[in-house]
C-alpha positions as CSV (number, residue, x, y, z in Angstrom):
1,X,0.0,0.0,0.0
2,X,1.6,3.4,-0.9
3,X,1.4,6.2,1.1
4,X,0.6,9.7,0.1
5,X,1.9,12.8,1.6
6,X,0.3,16.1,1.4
7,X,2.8,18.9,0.2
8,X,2.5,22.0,1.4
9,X,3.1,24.7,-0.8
10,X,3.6,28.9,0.0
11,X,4.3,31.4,-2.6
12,X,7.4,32.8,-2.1
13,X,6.3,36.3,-1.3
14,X,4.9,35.3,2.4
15,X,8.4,34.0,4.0
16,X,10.4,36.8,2.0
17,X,10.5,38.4,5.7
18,X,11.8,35.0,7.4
19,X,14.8,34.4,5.0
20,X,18.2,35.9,5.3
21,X,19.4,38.4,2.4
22,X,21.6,37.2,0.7
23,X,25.1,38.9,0.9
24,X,26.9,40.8,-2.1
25,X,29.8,38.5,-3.3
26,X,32.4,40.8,-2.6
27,X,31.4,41.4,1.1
28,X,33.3,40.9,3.9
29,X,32.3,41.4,7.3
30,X,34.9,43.9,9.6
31,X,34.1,43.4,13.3
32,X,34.9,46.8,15.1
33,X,35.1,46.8,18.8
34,X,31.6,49.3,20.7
35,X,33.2,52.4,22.5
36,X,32.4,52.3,26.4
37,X,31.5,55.6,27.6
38,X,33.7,56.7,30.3
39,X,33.3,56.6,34.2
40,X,33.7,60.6,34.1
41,X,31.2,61.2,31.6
42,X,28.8,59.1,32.5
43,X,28.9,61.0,36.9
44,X,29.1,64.5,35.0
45,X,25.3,63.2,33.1
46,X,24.0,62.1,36.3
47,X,25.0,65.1,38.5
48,X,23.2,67.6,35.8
49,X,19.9,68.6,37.1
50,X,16.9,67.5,35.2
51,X,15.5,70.2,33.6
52,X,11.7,70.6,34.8
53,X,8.8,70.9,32.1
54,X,6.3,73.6,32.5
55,X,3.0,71.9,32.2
56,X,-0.4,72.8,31.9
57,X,-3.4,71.9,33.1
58,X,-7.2,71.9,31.7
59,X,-9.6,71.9,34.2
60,X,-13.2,71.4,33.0
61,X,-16.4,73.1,35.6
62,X,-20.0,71.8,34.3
63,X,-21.5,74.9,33.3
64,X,-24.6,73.9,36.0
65,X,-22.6,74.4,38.6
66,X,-21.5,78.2,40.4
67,X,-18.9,78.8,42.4
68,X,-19.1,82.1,44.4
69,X,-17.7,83.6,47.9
70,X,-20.4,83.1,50.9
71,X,-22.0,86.5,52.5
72,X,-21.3,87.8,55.1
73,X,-24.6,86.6,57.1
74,X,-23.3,82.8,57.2
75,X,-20.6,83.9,59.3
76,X,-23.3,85.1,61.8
77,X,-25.0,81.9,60.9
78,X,-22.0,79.8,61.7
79,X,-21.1,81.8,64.7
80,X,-24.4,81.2,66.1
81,X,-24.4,77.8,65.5
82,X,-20.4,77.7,67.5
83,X,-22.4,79.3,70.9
84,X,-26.0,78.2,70.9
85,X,-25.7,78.7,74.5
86,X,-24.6,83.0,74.6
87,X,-27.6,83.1,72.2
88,X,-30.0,81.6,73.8
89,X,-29.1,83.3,77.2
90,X,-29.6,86.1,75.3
91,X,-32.9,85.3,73.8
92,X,-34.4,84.9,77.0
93,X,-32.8,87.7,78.1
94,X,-34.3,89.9,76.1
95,X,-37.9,88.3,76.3
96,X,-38.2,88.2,80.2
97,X,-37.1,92.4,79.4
98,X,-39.7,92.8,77.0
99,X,-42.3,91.1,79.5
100,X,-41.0,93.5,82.3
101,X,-41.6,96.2,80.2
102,X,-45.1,95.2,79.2
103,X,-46.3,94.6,82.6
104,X,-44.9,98.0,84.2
105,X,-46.9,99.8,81.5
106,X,-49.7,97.8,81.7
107,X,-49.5,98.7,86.2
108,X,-49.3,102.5,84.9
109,X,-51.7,102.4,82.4
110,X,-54.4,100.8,85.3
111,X,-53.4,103.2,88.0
112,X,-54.0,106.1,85.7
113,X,-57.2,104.9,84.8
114,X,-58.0,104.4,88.3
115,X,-56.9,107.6,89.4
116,X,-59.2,109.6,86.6
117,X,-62.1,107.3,87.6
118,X,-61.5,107.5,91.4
119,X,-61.3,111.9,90.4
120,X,-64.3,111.4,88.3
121,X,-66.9,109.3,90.1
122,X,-65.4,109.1,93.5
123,X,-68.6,109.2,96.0
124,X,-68.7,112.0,98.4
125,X,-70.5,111.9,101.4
126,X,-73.5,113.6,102.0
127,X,-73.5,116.3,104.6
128,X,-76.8,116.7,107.4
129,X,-77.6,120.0,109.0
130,X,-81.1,120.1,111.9
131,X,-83.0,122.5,111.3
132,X,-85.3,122.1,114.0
133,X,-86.5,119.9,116.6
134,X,-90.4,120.1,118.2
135,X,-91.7,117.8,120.6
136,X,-95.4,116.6,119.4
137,X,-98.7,114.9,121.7
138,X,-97.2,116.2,124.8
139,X,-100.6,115.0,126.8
140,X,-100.0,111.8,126.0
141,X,-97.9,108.6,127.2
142,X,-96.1,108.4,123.5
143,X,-94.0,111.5,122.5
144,X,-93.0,112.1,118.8
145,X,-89.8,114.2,118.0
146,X,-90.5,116.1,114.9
147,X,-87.1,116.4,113.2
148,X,-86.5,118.4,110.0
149,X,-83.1,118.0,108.3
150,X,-81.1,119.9,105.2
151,X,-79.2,117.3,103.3
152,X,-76.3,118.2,100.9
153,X,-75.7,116.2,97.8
154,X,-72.1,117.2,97.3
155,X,-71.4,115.0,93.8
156,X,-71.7,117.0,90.7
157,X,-72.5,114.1,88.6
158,X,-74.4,111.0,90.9
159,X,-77.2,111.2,92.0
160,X,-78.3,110.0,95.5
161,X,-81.4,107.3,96.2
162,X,-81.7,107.4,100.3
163,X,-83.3,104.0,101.7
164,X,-86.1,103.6,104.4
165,X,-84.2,100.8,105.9
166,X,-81.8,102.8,108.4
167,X,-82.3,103.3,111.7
168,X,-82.0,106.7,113.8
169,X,-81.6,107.1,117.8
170,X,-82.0,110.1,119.7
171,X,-79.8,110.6,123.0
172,X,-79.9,112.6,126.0
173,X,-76.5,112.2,128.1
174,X,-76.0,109.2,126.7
175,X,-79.3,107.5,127.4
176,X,-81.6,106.8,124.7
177,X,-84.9,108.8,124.5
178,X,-85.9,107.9,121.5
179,X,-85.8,105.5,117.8
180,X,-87.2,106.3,114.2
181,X,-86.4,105.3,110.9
182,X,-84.8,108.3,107.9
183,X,-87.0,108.5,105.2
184,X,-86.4,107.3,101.9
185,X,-85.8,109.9,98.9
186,X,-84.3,110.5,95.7
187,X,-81.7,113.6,95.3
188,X,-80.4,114.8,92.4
189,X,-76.8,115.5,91.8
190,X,-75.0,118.8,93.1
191,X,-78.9,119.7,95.2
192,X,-80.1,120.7,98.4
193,X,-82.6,118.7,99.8
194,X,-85.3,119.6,103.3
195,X,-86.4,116.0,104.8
196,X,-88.5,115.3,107.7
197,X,-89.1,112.2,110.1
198,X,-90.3,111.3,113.6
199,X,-88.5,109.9,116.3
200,X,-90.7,108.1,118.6
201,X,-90.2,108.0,122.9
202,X,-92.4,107.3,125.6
203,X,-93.5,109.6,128.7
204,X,-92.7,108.1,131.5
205,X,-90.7,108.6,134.7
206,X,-87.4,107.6,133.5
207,X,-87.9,110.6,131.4
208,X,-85.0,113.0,132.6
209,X,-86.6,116.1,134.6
210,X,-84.4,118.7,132.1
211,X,-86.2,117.0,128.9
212,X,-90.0,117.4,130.8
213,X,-89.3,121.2,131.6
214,X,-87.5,121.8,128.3
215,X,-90.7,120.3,126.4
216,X,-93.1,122.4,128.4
217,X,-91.1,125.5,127.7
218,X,-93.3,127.4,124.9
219,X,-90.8,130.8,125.5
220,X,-87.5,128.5,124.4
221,X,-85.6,129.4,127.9
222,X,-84.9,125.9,128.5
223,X,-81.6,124.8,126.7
224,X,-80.9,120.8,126.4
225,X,-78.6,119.4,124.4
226,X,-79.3,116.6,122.6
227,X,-77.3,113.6,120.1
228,X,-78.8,112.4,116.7
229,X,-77.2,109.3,115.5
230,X,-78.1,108.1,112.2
231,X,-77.1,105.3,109.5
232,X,-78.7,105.9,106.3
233,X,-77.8,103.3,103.3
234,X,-77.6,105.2,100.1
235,X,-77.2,104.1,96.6
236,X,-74.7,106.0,94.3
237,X,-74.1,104.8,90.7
238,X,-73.8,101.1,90.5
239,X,-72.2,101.0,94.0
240,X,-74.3,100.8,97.6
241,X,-73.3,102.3,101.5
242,X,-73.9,103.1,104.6
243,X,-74.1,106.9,105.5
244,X,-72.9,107.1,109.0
245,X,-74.6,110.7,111.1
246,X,-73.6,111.4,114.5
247,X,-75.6,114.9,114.9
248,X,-74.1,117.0,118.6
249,X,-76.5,120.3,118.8
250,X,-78.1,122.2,121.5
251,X,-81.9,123.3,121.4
252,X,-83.4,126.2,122.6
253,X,-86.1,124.2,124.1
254,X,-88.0,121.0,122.9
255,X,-91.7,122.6,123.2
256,X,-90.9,126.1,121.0
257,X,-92.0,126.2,117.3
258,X,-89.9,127.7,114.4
259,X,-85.7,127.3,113.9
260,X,-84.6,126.0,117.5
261,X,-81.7,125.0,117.3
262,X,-79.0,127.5,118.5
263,X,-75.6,125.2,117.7
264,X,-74.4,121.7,116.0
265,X,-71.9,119.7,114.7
266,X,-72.6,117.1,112.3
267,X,-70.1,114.6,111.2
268,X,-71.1,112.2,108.3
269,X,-68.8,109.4,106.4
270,X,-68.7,106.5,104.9
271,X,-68.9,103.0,106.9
């Protein structure tokens, strides 16, 4: 059995860079010995300084994006941040002033407004004057003291509205002769007012002698001195009191008619 080998042919222009050139025929190779560089050279290259290269750099920004120098408020900002607590100290420093402030204006505000309302509509006290006193039913057991008063309404701008429910006494040395009740009236603001009321006592012999002769005296020879207490609640405005009358005067004598009464002093305030 033969055996058959495959040949393996290339063109001669693919292996022209593997084969040799061929030499010219009158060539001939001269070997010539490679200079050394010398010791002294080559330390004079090495201890020259390297010459540096400039060089430049392209930095590229993305035009979205600005770059710009803080203001001056975010240093405050910062600073603030560095002492929270000097701020705050002085945070509430400031607020507890302002509240200080606020409430002593508010105080002088209300004290003014009090004072012009106290000036304004500040009650006065009425003031009582007697007139005359005269000693009624003299026959009988039950004796009635006729008393006739001038009351003074001394506010400009209130009126005054007297109530029934006081109470009066009538005193001789200190011993009571007599009771009765003020009458109840309506004054106007600024007036002069006449009122009248009994006071009622009994005849009896605890009756002082210097009362009996001094009401049987027609002539008025027979001075007595006498005390009206009175408390008289009164309505002024929106606001209610008590008038308190304590009435010293001296009487020509209980049984005369007309103006008896030769002296007083009344005092009247406020309970």
């Amino acid at each position: 059995m033969e055996e058959r080998f495959t040949t393996i042919t290339s063109d001669s222009t693919d292996d022209s860079t593997l084969r040799p050139r061929a030499s010219p025929a009158n060539y001939e190779p001269i070997f010539r010995p490679r200079p050394f560089p010398s010791r002294k050279r080559s330390i004079q290259e090495r201890s020259k300084p390297l010459a540096i290269e400039s060089e430049t750099y392209v930095v590229q920004i993305p035009k979205d994006q600005i770059f710009s120098v803080p203001p001056p408020e975010h240093a405050i900002i910062a600073e603030r941040h560095r002492n929270p607590e000097k701020e705050d100290n002085t945070g509430r420093r400031s607020c507890l002033i302002c509240v200080l402030i606020t409430l002593t204006v508010l105080a002088v505000l209300m004290c003014l407004i009090l004072g012009i309302l106290r000036i304004l509509y500040n009650p006065k006290a009425p003031r009582f004057s007697i007139v005359q006193v005269h000693v009624e039913n003299i026959s009988s057991k039950q004796l009635r003291y006729e008393m006739k008063l001038k009351v003074k309404n001394k506010n400009k701008k209130m009126k005054n509205i007297y109530r029934s429910d006081g109470d009066a006494i009538l005193l001789y040395k200190s011993y009571k002769i007599g009771t009765g009740k003020p009458p109840q009236f309506v004054q106007a603001a600024g007036s002069l007012t006449n009122i009248g009321f009994g006071i009622s006592g009994k005849k009896n012999g605890s009756l002082a002698k210097e009362i009996e002769k001094s009401i049987g005296d027609r002539k008025g020879k027979r001075h007595v001195a006498l005390v009206l207490k009175m408390n008289v609640p009164v309505k002024m405005k929106s606001s209610k009191k008590v008038i308190n009358v304590v009435c010293n005067f001296k009487v020509s004598s209980l049984g005369a008619s007309g103006r008896n009464v030769l002296s007083q002093r009344c005092q009247t305030k406020f309970k």
